[in-house]
Chimera marker file (.cmm) of the C-alpha trace (Angstrom):
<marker_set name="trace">
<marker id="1" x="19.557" y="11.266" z="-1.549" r="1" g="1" b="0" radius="0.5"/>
<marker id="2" x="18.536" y="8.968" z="-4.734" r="1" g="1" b="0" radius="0.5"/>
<marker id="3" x="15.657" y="7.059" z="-4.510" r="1" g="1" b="0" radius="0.5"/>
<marker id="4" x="15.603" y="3.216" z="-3.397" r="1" g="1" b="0" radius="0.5"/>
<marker id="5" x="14.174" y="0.504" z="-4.873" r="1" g="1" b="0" radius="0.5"/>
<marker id="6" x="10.704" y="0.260" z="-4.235" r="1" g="1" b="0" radius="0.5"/>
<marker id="7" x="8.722" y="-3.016" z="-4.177" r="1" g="1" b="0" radius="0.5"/>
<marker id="8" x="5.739" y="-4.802" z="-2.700" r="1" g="1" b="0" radius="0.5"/>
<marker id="9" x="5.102" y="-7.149" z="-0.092" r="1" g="1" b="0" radius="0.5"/>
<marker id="10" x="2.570" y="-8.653" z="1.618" r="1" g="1" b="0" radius="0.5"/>
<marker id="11" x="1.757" y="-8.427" z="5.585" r="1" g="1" b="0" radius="0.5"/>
<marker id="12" x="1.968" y="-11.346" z="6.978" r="1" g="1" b="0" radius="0.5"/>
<marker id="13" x="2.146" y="-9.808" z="11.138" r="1" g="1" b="0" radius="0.5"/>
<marker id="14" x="2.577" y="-6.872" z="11.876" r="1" g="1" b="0" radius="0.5"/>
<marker id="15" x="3.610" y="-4.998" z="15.160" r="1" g="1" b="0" radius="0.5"/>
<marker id="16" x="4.714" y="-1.452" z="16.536" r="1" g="1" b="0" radius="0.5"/>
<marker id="17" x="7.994" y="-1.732" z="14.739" r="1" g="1" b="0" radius="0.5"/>
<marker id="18" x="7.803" y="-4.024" z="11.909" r="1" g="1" b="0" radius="0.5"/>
<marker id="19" x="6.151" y="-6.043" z="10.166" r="1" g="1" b="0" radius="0.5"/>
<marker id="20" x="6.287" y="-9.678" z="8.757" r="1" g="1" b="0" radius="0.5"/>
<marker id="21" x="5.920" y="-9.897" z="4.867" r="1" g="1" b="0" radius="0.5"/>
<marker id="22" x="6.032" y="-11.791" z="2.262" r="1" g="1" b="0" radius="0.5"/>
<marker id="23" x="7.661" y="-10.793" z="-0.808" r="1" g="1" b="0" radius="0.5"/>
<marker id="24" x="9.690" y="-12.324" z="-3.729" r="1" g="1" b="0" radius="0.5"/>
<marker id="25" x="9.474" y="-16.117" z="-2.648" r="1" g="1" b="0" radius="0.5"/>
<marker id="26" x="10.964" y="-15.267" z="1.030" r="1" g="1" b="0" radius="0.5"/>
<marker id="27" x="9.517" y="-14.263" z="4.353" r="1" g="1" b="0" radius="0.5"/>
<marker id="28" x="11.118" y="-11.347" z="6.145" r="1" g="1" b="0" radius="0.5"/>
<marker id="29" x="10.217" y="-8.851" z="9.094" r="1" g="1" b="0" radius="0.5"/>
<marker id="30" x="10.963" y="-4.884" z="7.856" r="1" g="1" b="0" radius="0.5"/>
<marker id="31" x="10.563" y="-1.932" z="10.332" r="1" g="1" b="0" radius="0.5"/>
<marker id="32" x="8.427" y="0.964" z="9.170" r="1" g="1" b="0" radius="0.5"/>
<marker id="33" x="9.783" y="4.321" z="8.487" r="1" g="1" b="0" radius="0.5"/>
<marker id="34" x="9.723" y="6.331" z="11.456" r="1" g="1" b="0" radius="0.5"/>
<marker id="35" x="6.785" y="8.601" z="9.720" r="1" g="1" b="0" radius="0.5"/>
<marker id="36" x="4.662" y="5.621" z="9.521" r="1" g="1" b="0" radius="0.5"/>
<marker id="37" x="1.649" y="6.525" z="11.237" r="1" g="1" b="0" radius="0.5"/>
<marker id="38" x="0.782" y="4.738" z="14.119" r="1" g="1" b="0" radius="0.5"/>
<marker id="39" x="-0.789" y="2.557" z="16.005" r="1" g="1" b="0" radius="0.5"/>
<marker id="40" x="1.066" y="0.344" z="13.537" r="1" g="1" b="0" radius="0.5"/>
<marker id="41" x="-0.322" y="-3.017" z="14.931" r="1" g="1" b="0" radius="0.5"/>
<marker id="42" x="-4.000" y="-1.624" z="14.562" r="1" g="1" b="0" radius="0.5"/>
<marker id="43" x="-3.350" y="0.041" z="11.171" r="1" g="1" b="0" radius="0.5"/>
<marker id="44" x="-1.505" y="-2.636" z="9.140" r="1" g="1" b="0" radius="0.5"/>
<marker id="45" x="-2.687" y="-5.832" z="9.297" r="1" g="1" b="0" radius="0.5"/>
<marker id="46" x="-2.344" y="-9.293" z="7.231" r="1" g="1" b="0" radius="0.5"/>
<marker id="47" x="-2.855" y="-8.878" z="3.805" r="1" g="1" b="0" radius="0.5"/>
<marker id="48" x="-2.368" y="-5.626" z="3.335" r="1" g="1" b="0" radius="0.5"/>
<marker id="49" x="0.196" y="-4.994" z="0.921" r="1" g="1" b="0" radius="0.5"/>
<marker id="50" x="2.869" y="-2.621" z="1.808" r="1" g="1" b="0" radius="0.5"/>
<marker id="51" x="5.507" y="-0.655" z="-0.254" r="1" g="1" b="0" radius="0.5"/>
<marker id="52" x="9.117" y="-1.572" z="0.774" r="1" g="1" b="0" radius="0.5"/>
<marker id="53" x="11.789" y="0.574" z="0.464" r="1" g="1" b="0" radius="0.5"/>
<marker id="54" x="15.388" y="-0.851" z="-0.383" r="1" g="1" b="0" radius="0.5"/>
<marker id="55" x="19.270" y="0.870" z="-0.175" r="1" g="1" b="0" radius="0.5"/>
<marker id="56" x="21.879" y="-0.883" z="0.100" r="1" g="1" b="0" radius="0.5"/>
<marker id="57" x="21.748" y="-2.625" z="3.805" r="1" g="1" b="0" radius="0.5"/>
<marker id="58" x="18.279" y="-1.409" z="4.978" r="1" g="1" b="0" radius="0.5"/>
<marker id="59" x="14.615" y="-1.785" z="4.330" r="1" g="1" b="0" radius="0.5"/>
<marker id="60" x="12.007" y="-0.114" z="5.122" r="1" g="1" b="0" radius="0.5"/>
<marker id="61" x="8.195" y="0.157" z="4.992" r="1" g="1" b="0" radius="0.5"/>
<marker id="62" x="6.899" y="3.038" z="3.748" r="1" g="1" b="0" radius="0.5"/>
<marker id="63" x="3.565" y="2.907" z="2.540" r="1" g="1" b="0" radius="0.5"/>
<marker id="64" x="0.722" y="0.660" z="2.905" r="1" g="1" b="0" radius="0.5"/>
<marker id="65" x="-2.573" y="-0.427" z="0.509" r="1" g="1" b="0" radius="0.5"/>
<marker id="66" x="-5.872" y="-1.766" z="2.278" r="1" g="1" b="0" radius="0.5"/>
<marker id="67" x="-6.959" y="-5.480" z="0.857" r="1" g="1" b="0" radius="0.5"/>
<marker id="68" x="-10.540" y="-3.819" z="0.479" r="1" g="1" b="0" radius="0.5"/>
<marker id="69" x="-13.941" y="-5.998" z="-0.981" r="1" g="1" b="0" radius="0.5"/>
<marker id="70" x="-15.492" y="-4.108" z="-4.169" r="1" g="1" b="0" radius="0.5"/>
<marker id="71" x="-18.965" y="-3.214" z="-3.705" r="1" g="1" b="0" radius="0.5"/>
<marker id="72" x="-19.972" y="-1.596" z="-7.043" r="1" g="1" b="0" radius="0.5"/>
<marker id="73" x="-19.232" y="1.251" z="-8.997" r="1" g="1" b="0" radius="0.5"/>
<marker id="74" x="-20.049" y="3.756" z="-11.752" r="1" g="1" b="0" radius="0.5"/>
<marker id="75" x="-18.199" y="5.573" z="-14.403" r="1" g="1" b="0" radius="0.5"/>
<marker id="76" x="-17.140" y="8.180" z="-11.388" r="1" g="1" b="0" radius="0.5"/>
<marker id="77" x="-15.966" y="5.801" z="-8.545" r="1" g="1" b="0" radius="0.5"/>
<marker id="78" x="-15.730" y="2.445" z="-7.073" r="1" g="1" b="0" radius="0.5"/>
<marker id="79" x="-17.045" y="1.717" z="-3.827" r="1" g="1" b="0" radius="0.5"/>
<marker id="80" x="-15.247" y="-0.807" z="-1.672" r="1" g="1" b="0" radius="0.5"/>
<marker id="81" x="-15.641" y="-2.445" z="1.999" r="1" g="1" b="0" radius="0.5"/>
<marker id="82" x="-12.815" y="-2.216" z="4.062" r="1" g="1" b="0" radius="0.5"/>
<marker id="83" x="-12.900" y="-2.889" z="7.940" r="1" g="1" b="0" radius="0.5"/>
<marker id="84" x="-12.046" y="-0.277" z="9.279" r="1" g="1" b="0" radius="0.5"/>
<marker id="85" x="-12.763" y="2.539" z="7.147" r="1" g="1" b="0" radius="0.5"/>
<marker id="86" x="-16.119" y="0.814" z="6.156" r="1" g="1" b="0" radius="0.5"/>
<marker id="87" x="-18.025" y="1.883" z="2.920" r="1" g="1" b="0" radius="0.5"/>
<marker id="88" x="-15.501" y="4.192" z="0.593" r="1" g="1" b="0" radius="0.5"/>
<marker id="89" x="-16.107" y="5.797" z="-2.825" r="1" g="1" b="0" radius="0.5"/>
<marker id="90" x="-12.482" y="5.581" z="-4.597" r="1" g="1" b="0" radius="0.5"/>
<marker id="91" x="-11.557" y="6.992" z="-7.828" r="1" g="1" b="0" radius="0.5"/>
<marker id="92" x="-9.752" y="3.974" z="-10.046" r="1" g="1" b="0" radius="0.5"/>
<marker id="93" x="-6.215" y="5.005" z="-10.641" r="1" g="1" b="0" radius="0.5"/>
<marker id="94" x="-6.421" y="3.805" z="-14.127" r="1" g="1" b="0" radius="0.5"/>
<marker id="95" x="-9.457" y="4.855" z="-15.552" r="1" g="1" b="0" radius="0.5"/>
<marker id="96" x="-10.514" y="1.959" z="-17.990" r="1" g="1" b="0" radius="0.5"/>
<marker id="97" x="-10.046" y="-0.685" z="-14.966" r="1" g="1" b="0" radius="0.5"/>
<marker id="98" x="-13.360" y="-2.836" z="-13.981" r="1" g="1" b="0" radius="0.5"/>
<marker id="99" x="-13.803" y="-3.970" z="-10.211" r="1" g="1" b="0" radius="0.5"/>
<marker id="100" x="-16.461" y="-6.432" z="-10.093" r="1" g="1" b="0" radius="0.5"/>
<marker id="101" x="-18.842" y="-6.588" z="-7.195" r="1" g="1" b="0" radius="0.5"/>
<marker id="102" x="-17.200" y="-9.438" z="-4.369" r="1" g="1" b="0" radius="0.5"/>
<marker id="103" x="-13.694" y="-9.061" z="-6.155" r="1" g="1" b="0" radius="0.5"/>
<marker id="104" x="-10.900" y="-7.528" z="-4.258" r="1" g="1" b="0" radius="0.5"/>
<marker id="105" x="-8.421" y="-4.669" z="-5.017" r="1" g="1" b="0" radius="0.5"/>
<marker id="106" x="-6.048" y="-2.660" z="-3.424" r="1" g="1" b="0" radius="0.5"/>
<marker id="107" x="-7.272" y="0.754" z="-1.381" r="1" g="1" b="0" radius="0.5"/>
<marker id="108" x="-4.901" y="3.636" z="-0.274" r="1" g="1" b="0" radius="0.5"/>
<marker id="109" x="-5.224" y="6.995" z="1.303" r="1" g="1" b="0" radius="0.5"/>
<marker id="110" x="-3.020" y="9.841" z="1.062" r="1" g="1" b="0" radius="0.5"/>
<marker id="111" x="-2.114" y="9.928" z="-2.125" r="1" g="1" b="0" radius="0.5"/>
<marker id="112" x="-2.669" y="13.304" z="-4.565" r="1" g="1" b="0" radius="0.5"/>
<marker id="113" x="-5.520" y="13.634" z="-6.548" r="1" g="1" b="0" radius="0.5"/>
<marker id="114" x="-8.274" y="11.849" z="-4.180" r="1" g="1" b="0" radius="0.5"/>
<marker id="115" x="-9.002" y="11.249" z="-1.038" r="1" g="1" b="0" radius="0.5"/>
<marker id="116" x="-8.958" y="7.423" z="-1.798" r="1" g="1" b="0" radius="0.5"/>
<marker id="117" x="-7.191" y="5.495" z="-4.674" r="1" g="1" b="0" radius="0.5"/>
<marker id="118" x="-8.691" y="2.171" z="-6.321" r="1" g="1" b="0" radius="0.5"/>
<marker id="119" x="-5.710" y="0.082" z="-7.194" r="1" g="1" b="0" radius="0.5"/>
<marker id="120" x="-5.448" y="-3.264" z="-8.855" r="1" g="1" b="0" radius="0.5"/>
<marker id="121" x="-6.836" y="-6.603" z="-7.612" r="1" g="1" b="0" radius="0.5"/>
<marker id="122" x="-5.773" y="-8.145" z="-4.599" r="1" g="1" b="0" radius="0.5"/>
<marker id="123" x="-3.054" y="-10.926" z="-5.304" r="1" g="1" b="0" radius="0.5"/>
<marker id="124" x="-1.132" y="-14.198" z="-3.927" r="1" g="1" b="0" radius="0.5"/>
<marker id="125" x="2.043" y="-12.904" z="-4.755" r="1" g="1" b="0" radius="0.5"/>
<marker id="126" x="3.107" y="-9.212" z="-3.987" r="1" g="1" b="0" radius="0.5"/>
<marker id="127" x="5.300" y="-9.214" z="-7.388" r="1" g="1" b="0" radius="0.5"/>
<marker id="128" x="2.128" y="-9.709" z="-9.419" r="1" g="1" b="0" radius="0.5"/>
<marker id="129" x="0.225" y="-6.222" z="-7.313" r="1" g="1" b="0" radius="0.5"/>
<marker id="130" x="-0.561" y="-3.411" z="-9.938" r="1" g="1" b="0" radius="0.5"/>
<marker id="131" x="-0.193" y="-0.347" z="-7.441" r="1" g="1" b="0" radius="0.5"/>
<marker id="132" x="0.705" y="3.124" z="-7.683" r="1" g="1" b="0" radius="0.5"/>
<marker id="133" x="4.667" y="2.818" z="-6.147" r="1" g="1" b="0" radius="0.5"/>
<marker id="134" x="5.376" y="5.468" z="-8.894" r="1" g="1" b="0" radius="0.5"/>
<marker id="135" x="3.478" y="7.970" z="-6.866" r="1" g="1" b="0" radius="0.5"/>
<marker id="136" x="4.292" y="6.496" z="-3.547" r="1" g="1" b="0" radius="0.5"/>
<marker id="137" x="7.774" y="7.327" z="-4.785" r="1" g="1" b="0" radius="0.5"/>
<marker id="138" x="7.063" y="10.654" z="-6.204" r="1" g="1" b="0" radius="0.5"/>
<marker id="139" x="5.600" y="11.653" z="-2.553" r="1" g="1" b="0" radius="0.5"/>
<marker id="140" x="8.665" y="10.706" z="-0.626" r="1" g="1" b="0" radius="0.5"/>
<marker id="141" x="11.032" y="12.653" z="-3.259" r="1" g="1" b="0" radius="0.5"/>
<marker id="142" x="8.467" y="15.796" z="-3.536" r="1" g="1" b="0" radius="0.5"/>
<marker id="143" x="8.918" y="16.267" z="-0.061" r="1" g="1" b="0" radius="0.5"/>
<marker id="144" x="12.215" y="15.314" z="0.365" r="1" g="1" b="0" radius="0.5"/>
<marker id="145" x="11.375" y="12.234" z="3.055" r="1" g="1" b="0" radius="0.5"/>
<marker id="146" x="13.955" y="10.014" z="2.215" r="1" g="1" b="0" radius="0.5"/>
<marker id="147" x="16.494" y="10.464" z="4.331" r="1" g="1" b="0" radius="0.5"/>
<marker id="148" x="14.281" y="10.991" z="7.672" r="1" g="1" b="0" radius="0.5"/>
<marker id="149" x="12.795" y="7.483" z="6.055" r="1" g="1" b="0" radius="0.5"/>
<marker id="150" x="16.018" y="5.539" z="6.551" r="1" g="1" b="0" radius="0.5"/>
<marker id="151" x="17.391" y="7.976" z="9.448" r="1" g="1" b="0" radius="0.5"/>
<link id1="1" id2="2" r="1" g="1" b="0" radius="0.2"/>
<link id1="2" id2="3" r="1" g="1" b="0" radius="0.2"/>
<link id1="3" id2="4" r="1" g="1" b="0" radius="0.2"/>
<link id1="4" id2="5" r="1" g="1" b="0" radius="0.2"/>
<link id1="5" id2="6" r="1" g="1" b="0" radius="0.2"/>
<link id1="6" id2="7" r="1" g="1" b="0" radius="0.2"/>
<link id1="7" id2="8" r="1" g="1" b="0" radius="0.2"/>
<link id1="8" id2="9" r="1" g="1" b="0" radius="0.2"/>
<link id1="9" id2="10" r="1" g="1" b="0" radius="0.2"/>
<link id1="10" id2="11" r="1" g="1" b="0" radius="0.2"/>
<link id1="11" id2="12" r="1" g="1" b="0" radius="0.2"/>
<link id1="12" id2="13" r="1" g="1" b="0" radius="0.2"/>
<link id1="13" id2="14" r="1" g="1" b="0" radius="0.2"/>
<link id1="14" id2="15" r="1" g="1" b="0" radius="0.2"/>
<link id1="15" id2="16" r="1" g="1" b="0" radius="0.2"/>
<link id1="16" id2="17" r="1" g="1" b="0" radius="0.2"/>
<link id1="17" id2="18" r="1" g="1" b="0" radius="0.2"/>
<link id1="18" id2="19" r="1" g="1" b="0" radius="0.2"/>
<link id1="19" id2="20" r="1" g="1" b="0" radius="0.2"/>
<link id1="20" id2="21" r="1" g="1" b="0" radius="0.2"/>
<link id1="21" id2="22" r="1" g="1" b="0" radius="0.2"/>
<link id1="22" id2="23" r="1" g="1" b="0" radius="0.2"/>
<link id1="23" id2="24" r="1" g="1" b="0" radius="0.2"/>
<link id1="24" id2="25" r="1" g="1" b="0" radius="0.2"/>
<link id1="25" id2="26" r="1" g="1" b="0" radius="0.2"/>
<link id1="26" id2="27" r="1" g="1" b="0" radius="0.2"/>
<link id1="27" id2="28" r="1" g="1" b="0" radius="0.2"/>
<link id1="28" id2="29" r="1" g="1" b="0" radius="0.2"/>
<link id1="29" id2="30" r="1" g="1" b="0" radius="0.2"/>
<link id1="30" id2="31" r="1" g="1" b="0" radius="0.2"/>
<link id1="31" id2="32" r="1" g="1" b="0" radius="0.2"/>
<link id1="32" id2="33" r="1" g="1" b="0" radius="0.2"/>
<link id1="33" id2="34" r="1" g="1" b="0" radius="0.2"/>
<link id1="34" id2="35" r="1" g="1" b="0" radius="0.2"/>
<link id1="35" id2="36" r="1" g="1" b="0" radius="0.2"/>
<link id1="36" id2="37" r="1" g="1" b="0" radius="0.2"/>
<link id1="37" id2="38" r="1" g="1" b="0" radius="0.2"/>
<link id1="38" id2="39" r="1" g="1" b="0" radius="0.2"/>
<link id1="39" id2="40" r="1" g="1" b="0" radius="0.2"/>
<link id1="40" id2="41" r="1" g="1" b="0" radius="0.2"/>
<link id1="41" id2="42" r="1" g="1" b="0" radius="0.2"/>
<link id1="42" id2="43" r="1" g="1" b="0" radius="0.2"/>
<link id1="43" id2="44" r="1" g="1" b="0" radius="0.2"/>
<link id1="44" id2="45" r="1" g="1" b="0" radius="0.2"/>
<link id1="45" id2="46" r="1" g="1" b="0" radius="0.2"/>
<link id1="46" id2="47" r="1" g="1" b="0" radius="0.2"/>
<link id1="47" id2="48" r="1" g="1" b="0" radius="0.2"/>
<link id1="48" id2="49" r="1" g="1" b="0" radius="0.2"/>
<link id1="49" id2="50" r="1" g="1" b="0" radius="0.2"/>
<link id1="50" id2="51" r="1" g="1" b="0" radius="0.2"/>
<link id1="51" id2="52" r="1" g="1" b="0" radius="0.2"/>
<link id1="52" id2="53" r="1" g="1" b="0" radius="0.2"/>
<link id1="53" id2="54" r="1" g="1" b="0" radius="0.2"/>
<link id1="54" id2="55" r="1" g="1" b="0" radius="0.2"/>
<link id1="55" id2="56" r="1" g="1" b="0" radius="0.2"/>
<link id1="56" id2="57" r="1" g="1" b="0" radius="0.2"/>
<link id1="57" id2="58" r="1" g="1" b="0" radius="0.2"/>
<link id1="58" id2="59" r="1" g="1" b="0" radius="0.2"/>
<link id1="59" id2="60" r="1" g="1" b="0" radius="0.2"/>
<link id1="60" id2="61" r="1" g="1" b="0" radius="0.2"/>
<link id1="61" id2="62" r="1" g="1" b="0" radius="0.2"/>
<link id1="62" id2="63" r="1" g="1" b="0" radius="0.2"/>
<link id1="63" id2="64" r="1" g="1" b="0" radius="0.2"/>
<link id1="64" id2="65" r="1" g="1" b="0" radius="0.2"/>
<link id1="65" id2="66" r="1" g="1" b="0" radius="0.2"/>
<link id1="66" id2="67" r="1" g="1" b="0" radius="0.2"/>
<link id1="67" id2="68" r="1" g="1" b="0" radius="0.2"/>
<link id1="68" id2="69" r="1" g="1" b="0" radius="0.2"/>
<link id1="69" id2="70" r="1" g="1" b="0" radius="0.2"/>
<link id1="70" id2="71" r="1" g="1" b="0" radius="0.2"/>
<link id1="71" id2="72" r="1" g="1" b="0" radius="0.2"/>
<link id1="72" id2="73" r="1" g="1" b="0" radius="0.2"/>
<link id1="73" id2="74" r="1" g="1" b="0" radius="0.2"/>
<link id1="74" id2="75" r="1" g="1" b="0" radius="0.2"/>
<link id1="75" id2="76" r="1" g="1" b="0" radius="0.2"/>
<link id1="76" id2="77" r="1" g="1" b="0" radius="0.2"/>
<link id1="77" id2="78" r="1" g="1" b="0" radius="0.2"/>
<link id1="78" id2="79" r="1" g="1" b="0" radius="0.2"/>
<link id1="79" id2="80" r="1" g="1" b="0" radius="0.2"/>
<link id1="80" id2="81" r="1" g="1" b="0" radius="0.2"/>
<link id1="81" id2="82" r="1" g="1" b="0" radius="0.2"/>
<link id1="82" id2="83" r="1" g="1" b="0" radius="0.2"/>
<link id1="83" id2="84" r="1" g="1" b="0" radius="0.2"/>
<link id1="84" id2="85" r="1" g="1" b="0" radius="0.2"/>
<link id1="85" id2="86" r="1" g="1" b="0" radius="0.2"/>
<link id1="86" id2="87" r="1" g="1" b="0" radius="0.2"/>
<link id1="87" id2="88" r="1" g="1" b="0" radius="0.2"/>
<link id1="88" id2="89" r="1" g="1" b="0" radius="0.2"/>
<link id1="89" id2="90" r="1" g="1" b="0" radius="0.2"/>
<link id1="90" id2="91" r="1" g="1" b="0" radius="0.2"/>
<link id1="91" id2="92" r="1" g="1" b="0" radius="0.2"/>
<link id1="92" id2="93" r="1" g="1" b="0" radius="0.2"/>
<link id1="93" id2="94" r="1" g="1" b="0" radius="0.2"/>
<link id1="94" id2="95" r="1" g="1" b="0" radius="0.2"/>
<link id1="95" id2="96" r="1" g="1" b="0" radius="0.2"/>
<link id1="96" id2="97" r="1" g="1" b="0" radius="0.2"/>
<link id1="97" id2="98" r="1" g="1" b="0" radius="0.2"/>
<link id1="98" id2="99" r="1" g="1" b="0" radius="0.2"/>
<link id1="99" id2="100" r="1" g="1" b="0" radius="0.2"/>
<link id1="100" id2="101" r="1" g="1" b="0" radius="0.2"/>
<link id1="101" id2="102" r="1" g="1" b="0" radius="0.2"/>
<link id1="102" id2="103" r="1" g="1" b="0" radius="0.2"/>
<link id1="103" id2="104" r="1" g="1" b="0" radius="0.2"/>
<link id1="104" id2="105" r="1" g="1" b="0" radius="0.2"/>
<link id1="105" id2="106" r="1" g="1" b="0" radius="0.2"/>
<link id1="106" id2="107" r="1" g="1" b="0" radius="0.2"/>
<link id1="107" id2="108" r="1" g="1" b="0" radius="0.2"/>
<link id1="108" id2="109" r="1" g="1" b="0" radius="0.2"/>
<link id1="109" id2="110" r="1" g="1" b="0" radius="0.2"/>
<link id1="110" id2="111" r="1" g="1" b="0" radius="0.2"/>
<link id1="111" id2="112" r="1" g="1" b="0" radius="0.2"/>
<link id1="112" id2="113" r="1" g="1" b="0" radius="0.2"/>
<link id1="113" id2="114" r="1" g="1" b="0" radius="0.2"/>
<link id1="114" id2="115" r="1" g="1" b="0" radius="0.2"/>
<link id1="115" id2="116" r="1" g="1" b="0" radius="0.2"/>
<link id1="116" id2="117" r="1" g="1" b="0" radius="0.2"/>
<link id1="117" id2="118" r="1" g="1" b="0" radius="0.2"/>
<link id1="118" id2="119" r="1" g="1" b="0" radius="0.2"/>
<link id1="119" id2="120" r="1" g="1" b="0" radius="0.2"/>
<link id1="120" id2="121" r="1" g="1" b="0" radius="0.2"/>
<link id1="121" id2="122" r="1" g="1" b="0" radius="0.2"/>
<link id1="122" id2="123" r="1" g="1" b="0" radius="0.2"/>
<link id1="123" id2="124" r="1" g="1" b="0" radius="0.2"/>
<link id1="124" id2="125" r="1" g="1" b="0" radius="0.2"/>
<link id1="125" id2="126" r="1" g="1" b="0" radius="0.2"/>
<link id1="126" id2="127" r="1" g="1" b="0" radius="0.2"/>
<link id1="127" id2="128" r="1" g="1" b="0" radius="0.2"/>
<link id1="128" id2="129" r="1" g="1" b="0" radius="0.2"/>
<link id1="129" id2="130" r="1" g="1" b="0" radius="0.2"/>
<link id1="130" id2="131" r="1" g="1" b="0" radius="0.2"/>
<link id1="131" id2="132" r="1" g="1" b="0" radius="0.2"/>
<link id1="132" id2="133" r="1" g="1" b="0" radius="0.2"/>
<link id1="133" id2="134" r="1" g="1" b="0" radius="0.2"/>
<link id1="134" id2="135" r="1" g="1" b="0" radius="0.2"/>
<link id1="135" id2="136" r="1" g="1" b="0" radius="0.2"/>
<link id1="136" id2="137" r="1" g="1" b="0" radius="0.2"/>
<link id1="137" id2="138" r="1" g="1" b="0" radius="0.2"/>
<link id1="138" id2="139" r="1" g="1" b="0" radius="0.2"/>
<link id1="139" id2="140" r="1" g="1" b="0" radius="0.2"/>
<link id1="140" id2="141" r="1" g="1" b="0" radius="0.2"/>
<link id1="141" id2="142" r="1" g="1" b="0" radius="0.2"/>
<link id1="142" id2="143" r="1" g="1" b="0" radius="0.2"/>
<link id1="143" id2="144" r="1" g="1" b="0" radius="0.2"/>
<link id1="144" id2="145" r="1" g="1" b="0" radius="0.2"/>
<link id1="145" id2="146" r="1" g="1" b="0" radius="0.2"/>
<link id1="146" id2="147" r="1" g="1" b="0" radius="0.2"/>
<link id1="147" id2="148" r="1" g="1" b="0" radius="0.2"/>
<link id1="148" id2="149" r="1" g="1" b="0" radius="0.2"/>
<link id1="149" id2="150" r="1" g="1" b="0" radius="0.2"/>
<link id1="150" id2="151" r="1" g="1" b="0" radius="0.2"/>
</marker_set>
């Protein structure tokens, strides 16, 4: 199977099935892949952002970034405050990117390379996110989920 599209959106509601986003100007519920862990409703919440996966007729979720508070950070890591992780050390996926203590930015798990991932900031507008959908992509191909994603 080729790739979909992959974009961003942002949660909105969320439930066991799908969730409500926001994304490119227009509100829209999605249903998660089925290898979306779950509880969903406890796991995804509003404003997470979420990667969306497009082909032609069906969407679905397949990834999701924490909206995590920064904390501080060094030249190794960035520690953040997310709810229900609490205190993380993440390692920024671009290297040269500042977090500044009370900002925002994007946390993920699962991921290679690190335990947990320091995007970019947290944003209004899911087109504007500077996330890692590259490697979200690269996972789903590497291990040949694709098809069990839309199945």
């Amino acid at each position: 199977m080729i790739a979909p599209r992959l974009r961003c959106g942002i949660v909105l509601r969320s439930d066991e099935d799908a969730c409500q986003v926001t994304a490119g100007g227009k509100i829209a519920s999605i249903r998660y892949a089925p290898q979306f862990p779950g509880p969903r409703r406890e796991r995804v919440l509003p404003g997470h952002l979420v990667a969306i996966a497009e082909t032609a007729g069906a969407a679905v979720v397949v990834w999701r970034w924490y909206d995590a508070v920064v904390l501080g950070g060094d030249a190794r890591s960035v520690q953040l405050w997310e709810p229900a992780h609490g205190e993380v050390a993440a390692r920024r996926r671009r290297p040269g990117q500042q977090h500044g203590p009370g900002s925002r930015a994007y946390l993920s798990a699962g991921l290679t390379g690190a335990d947990w991932w320091v995007a970019g900031k947290a944003v209004d507008r899911a087109d504007d996110a500077e996330v890692e959908l590259d490697e979200v992509e690269r996972l789903y191909t590497e291990h040949d989920m694709w098809g069990f994603a839309f199945g």
